[in-house]
N, CA, C and O atoms as CSV, one atom per row, in Angstrom:
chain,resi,resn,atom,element,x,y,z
A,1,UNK,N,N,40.633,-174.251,2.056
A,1,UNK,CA,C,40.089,-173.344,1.065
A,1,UNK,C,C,41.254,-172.661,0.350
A,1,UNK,O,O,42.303,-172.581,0.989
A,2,UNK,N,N,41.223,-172.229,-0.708
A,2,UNK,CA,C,42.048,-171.779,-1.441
A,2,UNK,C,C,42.034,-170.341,-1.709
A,2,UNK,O,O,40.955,-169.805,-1.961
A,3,UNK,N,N,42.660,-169.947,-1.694
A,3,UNK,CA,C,42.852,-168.051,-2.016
A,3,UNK,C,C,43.390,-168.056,-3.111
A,3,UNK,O,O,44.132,-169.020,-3.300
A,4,UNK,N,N,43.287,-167.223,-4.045
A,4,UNK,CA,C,43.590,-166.730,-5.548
A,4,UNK,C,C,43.717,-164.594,-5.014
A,4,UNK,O,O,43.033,-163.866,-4.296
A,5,UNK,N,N,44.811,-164.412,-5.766
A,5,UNK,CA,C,44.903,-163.084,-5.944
A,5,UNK,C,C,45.631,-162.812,-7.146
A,5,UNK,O,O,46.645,-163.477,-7.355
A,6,UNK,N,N,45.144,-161.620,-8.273
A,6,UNK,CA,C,45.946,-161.560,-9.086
A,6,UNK,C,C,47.740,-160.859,-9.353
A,6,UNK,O,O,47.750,-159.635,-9.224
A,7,UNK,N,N,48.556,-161.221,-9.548
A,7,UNK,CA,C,49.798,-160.801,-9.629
A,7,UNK,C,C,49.819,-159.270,-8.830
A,7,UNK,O,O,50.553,-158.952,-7.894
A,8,UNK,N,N,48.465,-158.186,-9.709
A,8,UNK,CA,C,48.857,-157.239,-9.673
A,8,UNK,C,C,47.354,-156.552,-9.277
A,8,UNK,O,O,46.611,-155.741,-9.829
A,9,UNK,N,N,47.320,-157.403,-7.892
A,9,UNK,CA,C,46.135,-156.527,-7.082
A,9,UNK,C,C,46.294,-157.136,-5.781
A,9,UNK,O,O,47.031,-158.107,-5.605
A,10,UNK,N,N,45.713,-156.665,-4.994
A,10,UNK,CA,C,45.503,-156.476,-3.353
A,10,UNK,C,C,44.252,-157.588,-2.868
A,10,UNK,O,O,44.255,-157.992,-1.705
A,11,UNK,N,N,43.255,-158.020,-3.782
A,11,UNK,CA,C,41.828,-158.299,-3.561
A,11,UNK,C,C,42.066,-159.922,-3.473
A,11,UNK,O,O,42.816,-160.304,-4.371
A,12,UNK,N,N,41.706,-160.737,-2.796
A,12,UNK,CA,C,41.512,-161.821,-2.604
A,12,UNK,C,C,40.802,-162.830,-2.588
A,12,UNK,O,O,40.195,-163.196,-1.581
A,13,UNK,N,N,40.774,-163.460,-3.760
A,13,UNK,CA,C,38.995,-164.049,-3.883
A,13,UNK,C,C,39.106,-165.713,-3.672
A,13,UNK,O,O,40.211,-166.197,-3.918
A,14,UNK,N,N,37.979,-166.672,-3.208
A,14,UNK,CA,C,37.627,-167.433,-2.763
A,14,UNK,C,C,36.474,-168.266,-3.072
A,14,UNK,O,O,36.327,-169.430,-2.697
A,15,UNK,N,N,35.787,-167.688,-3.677
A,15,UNK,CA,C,34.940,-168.715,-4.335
A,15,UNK,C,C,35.110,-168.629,-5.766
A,15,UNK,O,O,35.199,-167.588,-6.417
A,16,UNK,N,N,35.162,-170.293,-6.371
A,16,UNK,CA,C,35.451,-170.494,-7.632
A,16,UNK,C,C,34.684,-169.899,-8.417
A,16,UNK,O,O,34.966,-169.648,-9.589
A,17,UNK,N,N,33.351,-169.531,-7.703
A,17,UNK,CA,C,31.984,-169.374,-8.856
A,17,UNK,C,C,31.972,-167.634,-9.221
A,17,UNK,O,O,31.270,-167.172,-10.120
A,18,UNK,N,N,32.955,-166.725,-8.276
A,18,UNK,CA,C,33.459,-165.547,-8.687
A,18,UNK,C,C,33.186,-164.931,-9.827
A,18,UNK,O,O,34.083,-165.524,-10.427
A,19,UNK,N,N,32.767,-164.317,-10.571
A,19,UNK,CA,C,32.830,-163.493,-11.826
A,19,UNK,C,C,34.532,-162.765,-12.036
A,19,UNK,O,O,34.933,-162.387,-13.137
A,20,UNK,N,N,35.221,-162.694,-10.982
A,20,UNK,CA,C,36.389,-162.274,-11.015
A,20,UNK,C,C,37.765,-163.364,-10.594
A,20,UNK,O,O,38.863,-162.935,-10.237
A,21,UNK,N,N,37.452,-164.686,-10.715
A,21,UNK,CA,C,38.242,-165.809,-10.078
A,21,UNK,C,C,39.362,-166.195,-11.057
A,21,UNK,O,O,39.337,-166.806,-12.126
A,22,UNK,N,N,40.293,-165.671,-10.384
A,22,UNK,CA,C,41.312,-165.569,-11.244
A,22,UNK,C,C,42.104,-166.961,-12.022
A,22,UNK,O,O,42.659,-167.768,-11.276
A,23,UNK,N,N,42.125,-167.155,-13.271
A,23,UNK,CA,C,42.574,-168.405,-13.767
A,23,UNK,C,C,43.918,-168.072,-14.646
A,23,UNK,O,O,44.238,-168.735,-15.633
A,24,UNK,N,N,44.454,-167.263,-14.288
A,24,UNK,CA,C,46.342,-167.132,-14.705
A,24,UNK,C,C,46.956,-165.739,-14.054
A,24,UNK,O,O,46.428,-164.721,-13.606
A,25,UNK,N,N,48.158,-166.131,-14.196
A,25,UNK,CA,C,48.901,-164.690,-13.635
A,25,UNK,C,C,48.446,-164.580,-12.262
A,25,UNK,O,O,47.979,-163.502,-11.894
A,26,UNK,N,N,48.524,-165.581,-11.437
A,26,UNK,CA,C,47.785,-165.162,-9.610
A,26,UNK,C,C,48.291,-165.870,-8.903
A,26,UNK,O,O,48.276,-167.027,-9.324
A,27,UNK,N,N,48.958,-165.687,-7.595
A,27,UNK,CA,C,49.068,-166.448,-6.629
A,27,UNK,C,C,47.741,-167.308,-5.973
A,27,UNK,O,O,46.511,-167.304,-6.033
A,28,UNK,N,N,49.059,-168.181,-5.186
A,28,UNK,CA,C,48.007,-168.846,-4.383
A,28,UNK,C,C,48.134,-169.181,-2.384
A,28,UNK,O,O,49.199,-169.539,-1.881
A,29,UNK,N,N,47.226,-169.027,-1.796
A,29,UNK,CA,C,47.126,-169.113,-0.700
A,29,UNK,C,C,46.253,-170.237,0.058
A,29,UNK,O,O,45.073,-170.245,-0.294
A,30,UNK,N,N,46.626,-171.217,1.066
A,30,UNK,CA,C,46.003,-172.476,1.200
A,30,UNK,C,C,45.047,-171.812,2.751
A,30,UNK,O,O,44.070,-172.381,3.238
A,31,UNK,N,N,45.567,-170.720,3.185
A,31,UNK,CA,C,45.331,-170.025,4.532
A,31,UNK,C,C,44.646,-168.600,3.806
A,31,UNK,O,O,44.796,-168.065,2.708
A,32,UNK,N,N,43.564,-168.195,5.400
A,32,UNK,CA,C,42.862,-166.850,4.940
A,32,UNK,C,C,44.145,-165.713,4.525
A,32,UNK,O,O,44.727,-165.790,5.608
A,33,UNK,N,N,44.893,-164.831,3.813
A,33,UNK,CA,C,45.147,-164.101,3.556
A,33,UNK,C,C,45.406,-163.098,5.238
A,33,UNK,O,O,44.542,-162.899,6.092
A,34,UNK,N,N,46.611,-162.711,5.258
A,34,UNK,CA,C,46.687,-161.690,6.364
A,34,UNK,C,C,46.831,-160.319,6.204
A,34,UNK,O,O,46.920,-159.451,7.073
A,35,UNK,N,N,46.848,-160.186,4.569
A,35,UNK,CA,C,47.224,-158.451,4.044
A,35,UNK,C,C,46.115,-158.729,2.542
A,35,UNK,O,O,45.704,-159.755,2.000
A,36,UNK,N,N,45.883,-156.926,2.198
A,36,UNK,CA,C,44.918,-156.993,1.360
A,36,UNK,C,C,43.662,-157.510,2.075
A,36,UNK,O,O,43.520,-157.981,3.203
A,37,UNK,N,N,42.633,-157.237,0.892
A,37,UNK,CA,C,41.251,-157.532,1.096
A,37,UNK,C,C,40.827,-158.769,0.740
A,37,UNK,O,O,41.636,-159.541,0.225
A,38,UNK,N,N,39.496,-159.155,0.955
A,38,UNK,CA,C,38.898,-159.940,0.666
A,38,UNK,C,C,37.913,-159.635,-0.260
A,38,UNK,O,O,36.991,-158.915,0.124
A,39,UNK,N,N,37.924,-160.152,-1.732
A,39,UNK,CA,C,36.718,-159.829,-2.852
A,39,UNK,C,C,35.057,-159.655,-2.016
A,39,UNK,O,O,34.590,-160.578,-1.349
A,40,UNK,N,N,34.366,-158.378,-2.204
A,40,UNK,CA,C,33.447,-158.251,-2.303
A,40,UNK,C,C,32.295,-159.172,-2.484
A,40,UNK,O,O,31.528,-159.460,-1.564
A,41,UNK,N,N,32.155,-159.818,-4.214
A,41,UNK,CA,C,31.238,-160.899,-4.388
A,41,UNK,C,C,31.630,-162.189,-3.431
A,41,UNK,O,O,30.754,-162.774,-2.794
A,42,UNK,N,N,32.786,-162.519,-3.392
A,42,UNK,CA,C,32.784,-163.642,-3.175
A,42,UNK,C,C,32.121,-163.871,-1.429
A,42,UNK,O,O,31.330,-164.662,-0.914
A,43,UNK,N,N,32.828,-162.869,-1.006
A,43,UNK,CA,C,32.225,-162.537,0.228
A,43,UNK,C,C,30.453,-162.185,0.561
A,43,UNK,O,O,29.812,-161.844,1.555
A,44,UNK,N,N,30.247,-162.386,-0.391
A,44,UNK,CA,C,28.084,-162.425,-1.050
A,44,UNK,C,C,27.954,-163.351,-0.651
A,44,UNK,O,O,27.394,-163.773,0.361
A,45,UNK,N,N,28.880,-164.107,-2.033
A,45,UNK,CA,C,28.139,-165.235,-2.054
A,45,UNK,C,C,28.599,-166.312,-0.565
A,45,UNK,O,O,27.846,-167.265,-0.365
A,46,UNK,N,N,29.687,-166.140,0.315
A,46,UNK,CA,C,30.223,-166.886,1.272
A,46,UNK,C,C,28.204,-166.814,2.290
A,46,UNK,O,O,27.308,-167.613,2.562
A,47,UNK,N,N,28.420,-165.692,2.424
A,47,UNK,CA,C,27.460,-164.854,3.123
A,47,UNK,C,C,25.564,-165.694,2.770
A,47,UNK,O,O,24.622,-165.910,3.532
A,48,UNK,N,N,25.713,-165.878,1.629
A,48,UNK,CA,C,24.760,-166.022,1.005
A,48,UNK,C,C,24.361,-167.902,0.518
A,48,UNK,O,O,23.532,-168.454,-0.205
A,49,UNK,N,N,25.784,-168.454,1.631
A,49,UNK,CA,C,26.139,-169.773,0.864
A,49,UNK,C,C,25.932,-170.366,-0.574
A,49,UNK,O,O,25.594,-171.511,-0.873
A,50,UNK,N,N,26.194,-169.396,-1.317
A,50,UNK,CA,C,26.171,-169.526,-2.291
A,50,UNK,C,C,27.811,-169.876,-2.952
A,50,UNK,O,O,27.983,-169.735,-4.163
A,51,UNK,N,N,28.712,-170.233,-2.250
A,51,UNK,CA,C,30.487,-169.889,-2.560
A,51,UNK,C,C,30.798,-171.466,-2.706
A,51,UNK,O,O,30.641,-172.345,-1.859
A,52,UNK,N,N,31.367,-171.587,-4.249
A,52,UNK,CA,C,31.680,-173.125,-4.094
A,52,UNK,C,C,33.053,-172.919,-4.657
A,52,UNK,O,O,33.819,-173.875,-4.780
């Protein structure tokens, strides 16, 4: 799974279908994240299997 965070935030999001999924200026992570959070929605929709 892939992690996206933007340059210049803490929040860590994971599903592509995100309203906030970052597409420039963002790292990337191939592993869950060990600092910072995990995005809210995306964590819905994980929750909700709704996360693609």
């Amino acid at each position: 799974m892939e992690y996206r965070r933007r340059n210049n935030s803490d929040t860590w999001h994971f599903c592509r279908n995100c309203s906030n999924w970052p597409t420039s200026d963002y790292k990337v992570r191939q592993s869950k994240p060990t600092t910072g959070e995990l995005d809210n929605e995306c964590r819905s929709k994980e929750a909700n299997g709704n996360c693609r």
